[in-house]
mmJSON file of the N, C-alpha and C atoms, coordinates in Angstrom:
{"data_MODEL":{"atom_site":{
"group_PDB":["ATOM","ATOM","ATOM","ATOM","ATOM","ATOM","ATOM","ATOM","ATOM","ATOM","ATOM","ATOM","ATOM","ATOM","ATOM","ATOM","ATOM","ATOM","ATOM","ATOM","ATOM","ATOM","ATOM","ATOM","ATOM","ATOM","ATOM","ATOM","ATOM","ATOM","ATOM","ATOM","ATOM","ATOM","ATOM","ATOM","ATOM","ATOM","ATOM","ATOM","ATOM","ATOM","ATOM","ATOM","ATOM","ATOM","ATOM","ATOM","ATOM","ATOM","ATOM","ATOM","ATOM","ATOM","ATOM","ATOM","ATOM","ATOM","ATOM","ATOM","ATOM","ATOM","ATOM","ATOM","ATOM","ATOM","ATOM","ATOM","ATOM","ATOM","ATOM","ATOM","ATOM","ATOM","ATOM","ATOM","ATOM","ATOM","ATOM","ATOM","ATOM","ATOM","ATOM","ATOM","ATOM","ATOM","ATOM","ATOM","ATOM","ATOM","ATOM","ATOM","ATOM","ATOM","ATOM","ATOM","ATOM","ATOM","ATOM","ATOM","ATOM","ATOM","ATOM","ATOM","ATOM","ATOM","ATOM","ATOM","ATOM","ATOM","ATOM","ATOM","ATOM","ATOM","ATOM","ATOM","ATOM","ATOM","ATOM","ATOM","ATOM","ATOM","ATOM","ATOM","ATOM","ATOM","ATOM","ATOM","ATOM","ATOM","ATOM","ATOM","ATOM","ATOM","ATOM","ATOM","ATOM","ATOM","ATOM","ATOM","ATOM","ATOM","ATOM","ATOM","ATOM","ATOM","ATOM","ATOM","ATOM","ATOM","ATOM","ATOM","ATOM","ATOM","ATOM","ATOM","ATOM","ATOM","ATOM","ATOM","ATOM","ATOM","ATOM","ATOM","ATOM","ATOM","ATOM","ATOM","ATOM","ATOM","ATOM","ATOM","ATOM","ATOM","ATOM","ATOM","ATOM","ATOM","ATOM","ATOM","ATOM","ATOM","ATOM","ATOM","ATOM","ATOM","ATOM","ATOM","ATOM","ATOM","ATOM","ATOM","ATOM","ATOM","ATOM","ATOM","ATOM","ATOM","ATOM","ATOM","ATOM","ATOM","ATOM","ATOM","ATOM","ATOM","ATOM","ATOM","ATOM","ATOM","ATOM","ATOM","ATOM","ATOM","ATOM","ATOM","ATOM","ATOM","ATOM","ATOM","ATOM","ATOM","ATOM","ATOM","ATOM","ATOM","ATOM","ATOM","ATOM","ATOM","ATOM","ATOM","ATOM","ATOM","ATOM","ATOM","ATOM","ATOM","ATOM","ATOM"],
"id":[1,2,3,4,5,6,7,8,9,10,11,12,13,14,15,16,17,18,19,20,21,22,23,24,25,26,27,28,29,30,31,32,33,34,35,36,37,38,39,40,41,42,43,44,45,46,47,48,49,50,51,52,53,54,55,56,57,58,59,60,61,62,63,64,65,66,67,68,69,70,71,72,73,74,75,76,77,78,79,80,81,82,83,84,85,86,87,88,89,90,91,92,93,94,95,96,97,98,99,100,101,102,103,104,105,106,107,108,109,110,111,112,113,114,115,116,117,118,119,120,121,122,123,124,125,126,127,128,129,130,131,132,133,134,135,136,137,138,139,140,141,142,143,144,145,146,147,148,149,150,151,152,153,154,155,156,157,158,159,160,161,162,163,164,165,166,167,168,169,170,171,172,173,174,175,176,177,178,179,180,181,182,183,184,185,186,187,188,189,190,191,192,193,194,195,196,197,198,199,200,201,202,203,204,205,206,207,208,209,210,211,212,213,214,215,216,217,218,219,220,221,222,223,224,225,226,227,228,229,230,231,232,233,234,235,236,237,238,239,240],
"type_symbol":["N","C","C","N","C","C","N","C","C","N","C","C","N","C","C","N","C","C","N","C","C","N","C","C","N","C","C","N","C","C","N","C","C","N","C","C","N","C","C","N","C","C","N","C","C","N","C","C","N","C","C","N","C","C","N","C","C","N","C","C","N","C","C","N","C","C","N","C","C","N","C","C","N","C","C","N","C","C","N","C","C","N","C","C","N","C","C","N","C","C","N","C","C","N","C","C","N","C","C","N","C","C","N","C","C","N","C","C","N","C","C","N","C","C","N","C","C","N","C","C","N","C","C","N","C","C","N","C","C","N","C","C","N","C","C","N","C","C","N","C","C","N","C","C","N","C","C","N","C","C","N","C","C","N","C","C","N","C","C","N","C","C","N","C","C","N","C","C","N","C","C","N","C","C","N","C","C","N","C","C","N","C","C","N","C","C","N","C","C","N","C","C","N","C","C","N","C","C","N","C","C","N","C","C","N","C","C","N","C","C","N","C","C","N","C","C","N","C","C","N","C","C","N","C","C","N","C","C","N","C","C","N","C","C","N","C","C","N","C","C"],
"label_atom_id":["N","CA","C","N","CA","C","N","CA","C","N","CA","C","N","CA","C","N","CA","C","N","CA","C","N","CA","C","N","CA","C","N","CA","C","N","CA","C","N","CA","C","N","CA","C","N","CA","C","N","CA","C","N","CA","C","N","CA","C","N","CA","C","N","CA","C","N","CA","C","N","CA","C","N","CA","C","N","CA","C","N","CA","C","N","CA","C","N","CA","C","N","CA","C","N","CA","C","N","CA","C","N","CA","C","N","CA","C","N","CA","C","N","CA","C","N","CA","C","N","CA","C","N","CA","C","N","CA","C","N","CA","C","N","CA","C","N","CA","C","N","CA","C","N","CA","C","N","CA","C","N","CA","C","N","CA","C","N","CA","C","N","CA","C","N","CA","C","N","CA","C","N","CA","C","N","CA","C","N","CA","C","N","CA","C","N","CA","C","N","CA","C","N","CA","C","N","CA","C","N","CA","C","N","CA","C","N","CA","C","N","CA","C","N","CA","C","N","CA","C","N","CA","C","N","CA","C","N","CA","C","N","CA","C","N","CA","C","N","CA","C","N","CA","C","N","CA","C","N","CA","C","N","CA","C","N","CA","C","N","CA","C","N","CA","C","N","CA","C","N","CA","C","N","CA","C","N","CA","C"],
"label_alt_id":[null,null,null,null,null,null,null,null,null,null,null,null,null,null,null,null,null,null,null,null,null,null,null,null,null,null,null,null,null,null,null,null,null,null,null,null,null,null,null,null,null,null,null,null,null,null,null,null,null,null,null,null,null,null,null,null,null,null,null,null,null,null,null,null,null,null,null,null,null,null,null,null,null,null,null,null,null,null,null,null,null,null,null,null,null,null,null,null,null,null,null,null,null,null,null,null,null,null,null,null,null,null,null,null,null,null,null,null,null,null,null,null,null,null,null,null,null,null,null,null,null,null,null,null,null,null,null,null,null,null,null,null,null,null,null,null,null,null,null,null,null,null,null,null,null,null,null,null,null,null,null,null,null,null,null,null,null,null,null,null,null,null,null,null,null,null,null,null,null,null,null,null,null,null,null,null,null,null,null,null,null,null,null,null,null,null,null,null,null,null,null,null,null,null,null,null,null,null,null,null,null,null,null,null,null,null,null,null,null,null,null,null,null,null,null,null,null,null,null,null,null,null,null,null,null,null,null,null,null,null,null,null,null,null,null,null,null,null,null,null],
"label_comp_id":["UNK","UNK","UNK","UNK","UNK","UNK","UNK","UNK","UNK","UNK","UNK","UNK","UNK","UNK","UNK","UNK","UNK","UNK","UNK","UNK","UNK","UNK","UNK","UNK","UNK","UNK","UNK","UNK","UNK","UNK","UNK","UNK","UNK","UNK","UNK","UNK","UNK","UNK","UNK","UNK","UNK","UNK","UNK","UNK","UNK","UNK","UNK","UNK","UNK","UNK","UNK","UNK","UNK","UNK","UNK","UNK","UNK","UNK","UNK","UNK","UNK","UNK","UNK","UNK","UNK","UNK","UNK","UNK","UNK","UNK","UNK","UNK","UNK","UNK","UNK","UNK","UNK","UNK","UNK","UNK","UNK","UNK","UNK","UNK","UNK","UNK","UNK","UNK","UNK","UNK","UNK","UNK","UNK","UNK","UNK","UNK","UNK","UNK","UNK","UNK","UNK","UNK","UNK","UNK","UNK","UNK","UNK","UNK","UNK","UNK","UNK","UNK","UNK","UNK","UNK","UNK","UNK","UNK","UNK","UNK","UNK","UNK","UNK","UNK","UNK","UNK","UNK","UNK","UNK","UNK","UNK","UNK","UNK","UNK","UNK","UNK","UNK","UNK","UNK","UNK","UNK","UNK","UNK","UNK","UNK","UNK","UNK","UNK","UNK","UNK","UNK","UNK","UNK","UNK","UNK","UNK","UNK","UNK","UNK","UNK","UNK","UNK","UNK","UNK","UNK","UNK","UNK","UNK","UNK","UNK","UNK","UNK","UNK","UNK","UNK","UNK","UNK","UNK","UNK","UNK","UNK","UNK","UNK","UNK","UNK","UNK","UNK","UNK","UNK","UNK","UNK","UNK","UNK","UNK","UNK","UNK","UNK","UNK","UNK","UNK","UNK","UNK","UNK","UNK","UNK","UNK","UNK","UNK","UNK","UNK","UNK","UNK","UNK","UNK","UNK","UNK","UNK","UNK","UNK","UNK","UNK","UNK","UNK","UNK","UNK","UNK","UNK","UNK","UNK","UNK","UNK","UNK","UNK","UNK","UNK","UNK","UNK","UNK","UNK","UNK"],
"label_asym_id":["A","A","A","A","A","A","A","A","A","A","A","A","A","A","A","A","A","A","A","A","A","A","A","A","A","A","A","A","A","A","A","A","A","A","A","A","A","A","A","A","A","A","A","A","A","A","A","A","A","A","A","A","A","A","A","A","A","A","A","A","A","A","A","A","A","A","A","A","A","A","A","A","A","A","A","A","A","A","A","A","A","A","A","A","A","A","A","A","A","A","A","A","A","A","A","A","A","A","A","A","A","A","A","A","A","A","A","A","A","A","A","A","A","A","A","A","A","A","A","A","A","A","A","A","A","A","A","A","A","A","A","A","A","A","A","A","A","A","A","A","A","A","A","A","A","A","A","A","A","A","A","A","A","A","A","A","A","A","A","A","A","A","A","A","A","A","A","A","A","A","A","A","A","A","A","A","A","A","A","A","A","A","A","A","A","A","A","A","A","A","A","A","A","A","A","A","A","A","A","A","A","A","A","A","A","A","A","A","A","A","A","A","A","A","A","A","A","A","A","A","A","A","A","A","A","A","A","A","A","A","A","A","A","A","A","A","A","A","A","A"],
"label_entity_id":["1","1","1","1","1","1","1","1","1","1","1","1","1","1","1","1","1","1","1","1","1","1","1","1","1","1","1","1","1","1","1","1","1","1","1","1","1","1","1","1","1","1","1","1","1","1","1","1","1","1","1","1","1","1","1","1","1","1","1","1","1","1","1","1","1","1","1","1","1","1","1","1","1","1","1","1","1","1","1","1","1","1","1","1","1","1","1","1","1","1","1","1","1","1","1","1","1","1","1","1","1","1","1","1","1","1","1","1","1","1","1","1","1","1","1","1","1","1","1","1","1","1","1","1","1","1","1","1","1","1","1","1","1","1","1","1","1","1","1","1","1","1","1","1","1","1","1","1","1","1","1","1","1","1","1","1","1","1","1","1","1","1","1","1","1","1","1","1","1","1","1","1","1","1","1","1","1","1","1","1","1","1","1","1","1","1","1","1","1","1","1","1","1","1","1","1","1","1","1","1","1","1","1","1","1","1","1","1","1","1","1","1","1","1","1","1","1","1","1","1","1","1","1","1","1","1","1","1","1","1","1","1","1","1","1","1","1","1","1","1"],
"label_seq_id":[1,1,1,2,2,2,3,3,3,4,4,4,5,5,5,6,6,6,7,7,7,8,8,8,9,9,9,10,10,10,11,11,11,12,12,12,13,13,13,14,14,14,15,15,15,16,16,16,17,17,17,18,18,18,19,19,19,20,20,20,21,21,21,22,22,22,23,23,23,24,24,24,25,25,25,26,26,26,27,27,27,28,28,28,29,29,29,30,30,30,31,31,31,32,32,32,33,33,33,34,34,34,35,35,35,36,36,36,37,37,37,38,38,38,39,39,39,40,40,40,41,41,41,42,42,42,43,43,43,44,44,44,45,45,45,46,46,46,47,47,47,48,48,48,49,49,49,50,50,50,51,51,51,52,52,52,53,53,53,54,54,54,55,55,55,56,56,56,57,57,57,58,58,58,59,59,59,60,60,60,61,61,61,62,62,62,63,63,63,64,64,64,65,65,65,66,66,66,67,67,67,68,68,68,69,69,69,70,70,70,71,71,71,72,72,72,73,73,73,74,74,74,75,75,75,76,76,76,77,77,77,78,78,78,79,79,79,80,80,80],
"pdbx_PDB_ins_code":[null,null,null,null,null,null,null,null,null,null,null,null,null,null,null,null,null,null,null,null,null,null,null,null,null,null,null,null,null,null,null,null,null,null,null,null,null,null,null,null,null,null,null,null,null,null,null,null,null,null,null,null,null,null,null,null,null,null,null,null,null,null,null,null,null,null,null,null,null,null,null,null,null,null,null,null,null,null,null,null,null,null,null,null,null,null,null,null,null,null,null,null,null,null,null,null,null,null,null,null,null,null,null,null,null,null,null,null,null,null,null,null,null,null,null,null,null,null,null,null,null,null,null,null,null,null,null,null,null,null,null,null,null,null,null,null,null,null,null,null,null,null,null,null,null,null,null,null,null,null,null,null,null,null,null,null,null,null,null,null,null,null,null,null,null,null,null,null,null,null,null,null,null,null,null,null,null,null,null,null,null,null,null,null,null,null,null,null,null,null,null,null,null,null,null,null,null,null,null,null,null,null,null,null,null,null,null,null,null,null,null,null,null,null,null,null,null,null,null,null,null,null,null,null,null,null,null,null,null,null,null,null,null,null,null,null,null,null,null,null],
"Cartn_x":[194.884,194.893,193.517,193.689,192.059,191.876,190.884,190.17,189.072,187.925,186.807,186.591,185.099,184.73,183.51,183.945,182.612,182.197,180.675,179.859,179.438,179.731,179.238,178.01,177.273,176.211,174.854,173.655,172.82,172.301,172.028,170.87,170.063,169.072,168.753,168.881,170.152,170.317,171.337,171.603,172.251,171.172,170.141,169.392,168.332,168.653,168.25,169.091,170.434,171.268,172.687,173.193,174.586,175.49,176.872,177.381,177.58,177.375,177.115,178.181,179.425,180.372,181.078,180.236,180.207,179.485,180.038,179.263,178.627,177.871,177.695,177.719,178.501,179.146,178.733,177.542,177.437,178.537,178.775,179.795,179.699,178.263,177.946,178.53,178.867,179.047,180.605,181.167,182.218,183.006,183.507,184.322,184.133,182.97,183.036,183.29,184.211,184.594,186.225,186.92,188.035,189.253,188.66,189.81,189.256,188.32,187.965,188.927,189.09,189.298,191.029,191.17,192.917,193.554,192.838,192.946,193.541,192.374,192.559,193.672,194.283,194.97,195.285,193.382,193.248,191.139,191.316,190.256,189.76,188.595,187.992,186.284,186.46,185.612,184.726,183.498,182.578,181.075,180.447,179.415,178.605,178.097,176.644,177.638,178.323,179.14,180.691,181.514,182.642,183.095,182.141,182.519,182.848,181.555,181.476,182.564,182.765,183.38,185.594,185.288,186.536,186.718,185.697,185.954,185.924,185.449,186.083,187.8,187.672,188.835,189.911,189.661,190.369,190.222,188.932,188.573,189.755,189.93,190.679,192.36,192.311,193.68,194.308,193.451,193.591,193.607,193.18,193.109,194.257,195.377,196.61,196.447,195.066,194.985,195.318,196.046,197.121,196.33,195.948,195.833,194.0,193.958,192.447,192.372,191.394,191.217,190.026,190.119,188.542,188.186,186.86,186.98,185.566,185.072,183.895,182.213,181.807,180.477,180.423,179.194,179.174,179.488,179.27,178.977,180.262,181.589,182.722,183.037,182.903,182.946,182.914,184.281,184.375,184.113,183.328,183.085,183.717,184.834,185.277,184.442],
"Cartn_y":[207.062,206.521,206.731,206.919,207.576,205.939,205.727,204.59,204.728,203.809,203.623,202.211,201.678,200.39,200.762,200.276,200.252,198.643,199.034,198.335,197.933,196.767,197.338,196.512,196.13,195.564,196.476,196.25,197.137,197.926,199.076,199.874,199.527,198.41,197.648,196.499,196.065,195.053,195.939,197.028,197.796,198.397,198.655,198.861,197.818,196.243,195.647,195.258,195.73,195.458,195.758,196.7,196.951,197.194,197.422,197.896,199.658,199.891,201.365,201.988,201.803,202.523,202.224,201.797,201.267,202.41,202.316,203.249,202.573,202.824,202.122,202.542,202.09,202.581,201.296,200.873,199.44,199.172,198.144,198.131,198.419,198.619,198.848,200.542,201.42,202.672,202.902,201.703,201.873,202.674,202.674,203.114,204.735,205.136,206.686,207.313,206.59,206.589,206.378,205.904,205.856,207.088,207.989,209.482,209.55,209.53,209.91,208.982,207.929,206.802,206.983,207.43,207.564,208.016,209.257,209.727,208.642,207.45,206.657,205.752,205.725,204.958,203.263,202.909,201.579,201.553,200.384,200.337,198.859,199.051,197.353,197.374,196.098,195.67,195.028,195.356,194.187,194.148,192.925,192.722,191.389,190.35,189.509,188.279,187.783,187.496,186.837,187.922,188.683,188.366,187.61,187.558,188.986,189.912,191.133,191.955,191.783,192.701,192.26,191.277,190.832,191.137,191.133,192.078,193.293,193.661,195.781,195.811,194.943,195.043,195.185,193.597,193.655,195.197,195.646,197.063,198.463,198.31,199.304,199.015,197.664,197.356,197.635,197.497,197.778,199.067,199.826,201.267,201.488,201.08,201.264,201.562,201.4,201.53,200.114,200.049,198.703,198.254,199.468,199.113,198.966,197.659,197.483,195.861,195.57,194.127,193.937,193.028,191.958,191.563,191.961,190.957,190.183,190.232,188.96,189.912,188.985,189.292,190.609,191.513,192.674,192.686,191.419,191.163,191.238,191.5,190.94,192.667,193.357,194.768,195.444,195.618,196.13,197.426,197.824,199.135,199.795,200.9,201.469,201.923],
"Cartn_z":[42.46,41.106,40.483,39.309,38.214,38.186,38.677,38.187,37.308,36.178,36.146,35.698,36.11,36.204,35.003,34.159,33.035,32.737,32.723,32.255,30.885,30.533,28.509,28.172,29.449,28.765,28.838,27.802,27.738,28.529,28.492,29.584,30.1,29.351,30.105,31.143,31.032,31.435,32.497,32.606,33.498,34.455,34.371,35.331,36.155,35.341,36.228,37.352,37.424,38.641,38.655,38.7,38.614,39.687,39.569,40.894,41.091,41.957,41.912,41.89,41.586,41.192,39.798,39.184,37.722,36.514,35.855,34.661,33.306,32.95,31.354,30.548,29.64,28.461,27.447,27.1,26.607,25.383,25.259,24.147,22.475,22.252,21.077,20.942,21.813,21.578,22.157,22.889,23.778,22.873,21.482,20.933,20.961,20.78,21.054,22.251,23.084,24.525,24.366,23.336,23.757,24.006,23.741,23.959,25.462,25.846,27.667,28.083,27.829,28.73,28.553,27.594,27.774,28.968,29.691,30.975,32.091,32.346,33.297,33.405,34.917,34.97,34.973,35.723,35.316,34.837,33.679,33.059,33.298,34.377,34.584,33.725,33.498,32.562,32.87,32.975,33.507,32.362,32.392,31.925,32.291,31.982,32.078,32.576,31.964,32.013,31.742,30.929,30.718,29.747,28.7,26.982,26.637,26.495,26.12,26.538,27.676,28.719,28.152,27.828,26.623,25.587,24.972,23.322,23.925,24.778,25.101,25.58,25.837,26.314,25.115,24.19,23.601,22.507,22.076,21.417,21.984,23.225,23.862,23.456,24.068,23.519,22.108,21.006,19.997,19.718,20.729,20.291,21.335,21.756,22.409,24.238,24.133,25.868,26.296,27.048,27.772,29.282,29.961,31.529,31.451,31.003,30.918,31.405,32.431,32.781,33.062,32.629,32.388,33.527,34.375,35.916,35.595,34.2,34.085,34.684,35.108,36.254,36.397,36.26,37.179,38.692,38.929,40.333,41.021,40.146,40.445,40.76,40.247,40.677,42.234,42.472,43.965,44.386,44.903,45.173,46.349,46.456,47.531,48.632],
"occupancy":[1.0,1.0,1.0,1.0,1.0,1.0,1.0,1.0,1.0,1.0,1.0,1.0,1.0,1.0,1.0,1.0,1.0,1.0,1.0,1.0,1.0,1.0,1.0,1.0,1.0,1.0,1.0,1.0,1.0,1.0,1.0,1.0,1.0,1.0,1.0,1.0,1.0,1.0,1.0,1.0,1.0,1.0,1.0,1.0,1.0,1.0,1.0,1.0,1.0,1.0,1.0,1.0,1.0,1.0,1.0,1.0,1.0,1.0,1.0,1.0,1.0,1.0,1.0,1.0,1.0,1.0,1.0,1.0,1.0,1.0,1.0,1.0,1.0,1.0,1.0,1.0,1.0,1.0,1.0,1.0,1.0,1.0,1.0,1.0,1.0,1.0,1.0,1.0,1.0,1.0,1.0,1.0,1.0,1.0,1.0,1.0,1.0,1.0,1.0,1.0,1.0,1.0,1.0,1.0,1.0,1.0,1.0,1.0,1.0,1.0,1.0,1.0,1.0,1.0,1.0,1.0,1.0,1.0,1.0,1.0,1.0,1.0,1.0,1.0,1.0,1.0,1.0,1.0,1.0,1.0,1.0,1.0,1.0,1.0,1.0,1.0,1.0,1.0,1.0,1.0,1.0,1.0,1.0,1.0,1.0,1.0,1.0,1.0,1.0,1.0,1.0,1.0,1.0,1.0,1.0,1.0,1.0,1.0,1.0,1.0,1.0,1.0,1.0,1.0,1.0,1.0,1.0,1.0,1.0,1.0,1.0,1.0,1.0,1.0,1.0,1.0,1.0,1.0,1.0,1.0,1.0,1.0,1.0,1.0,1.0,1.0,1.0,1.0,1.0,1.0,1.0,1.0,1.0,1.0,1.0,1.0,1.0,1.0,1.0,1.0,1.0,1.0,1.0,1.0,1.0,1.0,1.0,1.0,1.0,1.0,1.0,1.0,1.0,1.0,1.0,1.0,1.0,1.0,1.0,1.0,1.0,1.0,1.0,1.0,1.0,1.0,1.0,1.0,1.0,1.0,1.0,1.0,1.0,1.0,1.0,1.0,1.0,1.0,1.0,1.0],
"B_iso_or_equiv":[0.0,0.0,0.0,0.0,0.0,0.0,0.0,0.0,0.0,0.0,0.0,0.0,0.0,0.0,0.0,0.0,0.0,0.0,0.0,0.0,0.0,0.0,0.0,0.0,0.0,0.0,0.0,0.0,0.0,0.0,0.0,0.0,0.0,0.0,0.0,0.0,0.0,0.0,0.0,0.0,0.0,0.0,0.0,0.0,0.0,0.0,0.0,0.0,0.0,0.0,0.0,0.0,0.0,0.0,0.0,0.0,0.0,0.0,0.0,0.0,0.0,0.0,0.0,0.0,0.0,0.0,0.0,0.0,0.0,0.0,0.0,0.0,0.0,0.0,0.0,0.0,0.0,0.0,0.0,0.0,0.0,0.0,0.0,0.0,0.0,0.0,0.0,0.0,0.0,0.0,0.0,0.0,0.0,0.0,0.0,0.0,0.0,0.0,0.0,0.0,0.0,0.0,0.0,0.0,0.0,0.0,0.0,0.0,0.0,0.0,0.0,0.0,0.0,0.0,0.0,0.0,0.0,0.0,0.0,0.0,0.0,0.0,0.0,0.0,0.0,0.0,0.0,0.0,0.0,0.0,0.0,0.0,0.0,0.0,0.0,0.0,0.0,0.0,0.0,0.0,0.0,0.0,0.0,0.0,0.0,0.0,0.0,0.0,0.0,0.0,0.0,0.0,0.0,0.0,0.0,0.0,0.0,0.0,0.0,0.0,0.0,0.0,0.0,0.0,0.0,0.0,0.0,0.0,0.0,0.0,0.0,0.0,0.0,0.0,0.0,0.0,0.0,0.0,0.0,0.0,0.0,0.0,0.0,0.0,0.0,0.0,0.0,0.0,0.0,0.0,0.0,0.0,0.0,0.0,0.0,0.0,0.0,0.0,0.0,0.0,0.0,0.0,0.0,0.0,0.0,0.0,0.0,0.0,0.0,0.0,0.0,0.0,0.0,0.0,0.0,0.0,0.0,0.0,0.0,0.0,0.0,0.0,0.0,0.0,0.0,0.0,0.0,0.0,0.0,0.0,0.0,0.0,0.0,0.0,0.0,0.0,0.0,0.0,0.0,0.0],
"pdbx_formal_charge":[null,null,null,null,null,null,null,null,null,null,null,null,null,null,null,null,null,null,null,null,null,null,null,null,null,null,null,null,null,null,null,null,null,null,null,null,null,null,null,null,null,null,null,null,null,null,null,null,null,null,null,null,null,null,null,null,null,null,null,null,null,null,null,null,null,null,null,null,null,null,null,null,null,null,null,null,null,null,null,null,null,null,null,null,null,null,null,null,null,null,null,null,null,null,null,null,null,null,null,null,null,null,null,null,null,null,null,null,null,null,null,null,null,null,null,null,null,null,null,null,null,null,null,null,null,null,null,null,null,null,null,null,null,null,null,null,null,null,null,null,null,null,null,null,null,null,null,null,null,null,null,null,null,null,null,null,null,null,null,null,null,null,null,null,null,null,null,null,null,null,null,null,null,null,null,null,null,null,null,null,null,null,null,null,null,null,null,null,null,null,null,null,null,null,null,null,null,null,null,null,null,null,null,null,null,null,null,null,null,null,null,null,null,null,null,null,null,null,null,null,null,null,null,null,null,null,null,null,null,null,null,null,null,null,null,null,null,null,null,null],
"auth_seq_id":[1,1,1,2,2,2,3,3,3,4,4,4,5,5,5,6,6,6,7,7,7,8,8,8,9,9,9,10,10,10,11,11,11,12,12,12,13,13,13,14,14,14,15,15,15,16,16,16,17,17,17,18,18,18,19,19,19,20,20,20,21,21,21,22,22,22,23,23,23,24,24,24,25,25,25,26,26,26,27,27,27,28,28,28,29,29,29,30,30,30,31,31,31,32,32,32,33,33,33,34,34,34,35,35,35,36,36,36,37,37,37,38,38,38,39,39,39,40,40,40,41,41,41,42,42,42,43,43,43,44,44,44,45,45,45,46,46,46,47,47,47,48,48,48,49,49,49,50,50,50,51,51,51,52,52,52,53,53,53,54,54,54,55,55,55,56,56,56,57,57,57,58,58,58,59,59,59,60,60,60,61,61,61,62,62,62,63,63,63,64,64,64,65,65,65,66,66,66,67,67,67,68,68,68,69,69,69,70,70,70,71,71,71,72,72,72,73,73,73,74,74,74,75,75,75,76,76,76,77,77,77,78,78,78,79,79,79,80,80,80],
"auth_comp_id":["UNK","UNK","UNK","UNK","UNK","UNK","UNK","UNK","UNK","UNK","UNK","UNK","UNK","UNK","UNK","UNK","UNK","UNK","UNK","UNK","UNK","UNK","UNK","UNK","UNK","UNK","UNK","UNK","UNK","UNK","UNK","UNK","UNK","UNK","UNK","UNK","UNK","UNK","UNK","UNK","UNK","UNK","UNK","UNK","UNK","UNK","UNK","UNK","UNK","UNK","UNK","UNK","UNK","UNK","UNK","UNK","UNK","UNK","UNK","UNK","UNK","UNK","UNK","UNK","UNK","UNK","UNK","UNK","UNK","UNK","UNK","UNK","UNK","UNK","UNK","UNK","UNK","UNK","UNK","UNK","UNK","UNK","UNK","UNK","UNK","UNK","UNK","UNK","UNK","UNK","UNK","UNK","UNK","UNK","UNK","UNK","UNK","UNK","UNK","UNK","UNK","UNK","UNK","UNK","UNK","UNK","UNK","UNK","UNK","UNK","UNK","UNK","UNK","UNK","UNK","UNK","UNK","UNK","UNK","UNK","UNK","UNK","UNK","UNK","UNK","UNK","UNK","UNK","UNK","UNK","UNK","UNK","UNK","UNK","UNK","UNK","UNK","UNK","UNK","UNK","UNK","UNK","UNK","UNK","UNK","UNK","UNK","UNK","UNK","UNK","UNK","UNK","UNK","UNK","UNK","UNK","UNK","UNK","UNK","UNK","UNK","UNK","UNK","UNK","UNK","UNK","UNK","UNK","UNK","UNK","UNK","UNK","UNK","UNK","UNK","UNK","UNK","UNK","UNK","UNK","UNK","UNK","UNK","UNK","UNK","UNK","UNK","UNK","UNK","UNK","UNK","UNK","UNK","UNK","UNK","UNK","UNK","UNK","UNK","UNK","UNK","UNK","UNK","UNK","UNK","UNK","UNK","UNK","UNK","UNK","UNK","UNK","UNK","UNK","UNK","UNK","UNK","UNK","UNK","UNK","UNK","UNK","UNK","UNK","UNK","UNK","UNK","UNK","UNK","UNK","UNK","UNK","UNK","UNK","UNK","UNK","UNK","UNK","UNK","UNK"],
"auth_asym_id":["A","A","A","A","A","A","A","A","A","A","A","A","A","A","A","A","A","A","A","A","A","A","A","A","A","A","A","A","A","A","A","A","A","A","A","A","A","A","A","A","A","A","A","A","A","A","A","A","A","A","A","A","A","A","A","A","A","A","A","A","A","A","A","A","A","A","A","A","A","A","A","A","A","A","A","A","A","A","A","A","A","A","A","A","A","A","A","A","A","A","A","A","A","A","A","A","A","A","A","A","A","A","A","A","A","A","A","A","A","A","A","A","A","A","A","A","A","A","A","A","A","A","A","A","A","A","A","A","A","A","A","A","A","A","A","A","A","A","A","A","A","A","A","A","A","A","A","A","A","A","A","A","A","A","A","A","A","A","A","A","A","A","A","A","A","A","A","A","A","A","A","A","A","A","A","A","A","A","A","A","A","A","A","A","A","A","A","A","A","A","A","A","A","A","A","A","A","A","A","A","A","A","A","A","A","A","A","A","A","A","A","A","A","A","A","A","A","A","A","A","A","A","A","A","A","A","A","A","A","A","A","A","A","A","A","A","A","A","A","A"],
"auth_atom_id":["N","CA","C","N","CA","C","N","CA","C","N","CA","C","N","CA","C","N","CA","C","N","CA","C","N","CA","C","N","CA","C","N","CA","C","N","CA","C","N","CA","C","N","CA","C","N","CA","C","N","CA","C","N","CA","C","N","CA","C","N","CA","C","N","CA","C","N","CA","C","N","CA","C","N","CA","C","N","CA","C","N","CA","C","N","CA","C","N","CA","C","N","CA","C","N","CA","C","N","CA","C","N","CA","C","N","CA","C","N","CA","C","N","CA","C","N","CA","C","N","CA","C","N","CA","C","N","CA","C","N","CA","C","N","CA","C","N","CA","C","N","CA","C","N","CA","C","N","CA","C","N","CA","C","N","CA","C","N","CA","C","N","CA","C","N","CA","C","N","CA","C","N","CA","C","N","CA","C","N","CA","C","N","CA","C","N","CA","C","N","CA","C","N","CA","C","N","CA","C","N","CA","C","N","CA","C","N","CA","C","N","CA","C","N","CA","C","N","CA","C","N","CA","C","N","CA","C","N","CA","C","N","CA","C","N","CA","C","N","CA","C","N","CA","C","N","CA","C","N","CA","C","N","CA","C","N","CA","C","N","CA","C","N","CA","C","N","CA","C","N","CA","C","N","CA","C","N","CA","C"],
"pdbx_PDB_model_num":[1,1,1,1,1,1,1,1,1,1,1,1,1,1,1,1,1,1,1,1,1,1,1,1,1,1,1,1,1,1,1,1,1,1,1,1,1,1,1,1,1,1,1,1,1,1,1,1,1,1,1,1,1,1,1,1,1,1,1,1,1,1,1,1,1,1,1,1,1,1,1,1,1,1,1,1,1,1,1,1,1,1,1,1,1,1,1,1,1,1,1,1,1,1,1,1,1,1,1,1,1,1,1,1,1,1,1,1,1,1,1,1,1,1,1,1,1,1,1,1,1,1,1,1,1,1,1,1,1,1,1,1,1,1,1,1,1,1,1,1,1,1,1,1,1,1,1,1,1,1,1,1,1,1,1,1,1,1,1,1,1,1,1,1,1,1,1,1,1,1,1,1,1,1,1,1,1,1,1,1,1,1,1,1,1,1,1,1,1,1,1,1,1,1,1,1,1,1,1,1,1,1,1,1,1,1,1,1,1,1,1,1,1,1,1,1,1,1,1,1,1,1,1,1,1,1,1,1,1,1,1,1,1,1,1,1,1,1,1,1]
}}}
């Protein structure tokens, strides 16, 4: 299954600690991301903690991507 785990909080705040199979896409730009992301089969959401990471969600949803979930915390991010 195409997974990706995006990150939407700042660059900065992404390099003070992230999970390493996470990407950042902060949410101020997430939208110039939504044709990539159509690809994936599931879309997890993480940020500081998981306000932000909720309005992307809901941003995606609105743009008709469905398989997107909120898991809050970066910290909550499982890495294979």
């Amino acid at each position: 299954m195409k997974e990706i785990i995006i990150d939407v909080r700042t660059p900065e705040e992404f390099k003070s600690g992230n999970a390493s199979c996470s990407v950042n896409y902060p949410l101020n730009e997430l939208s110039t991301k939504i044709e990539e992301l159509k690809q994936y089969e599931s879309i997890k959401i993480v940020c500081r903690s998981g306000a932000r990471a909720g309005t992307a969600q809901m941003m995606l949803m609105d743009a008709g991507i469905t398989n997107v979930q909120n898991l809050g915390p970066w910290q909550m991010a499982k890495c294979d």
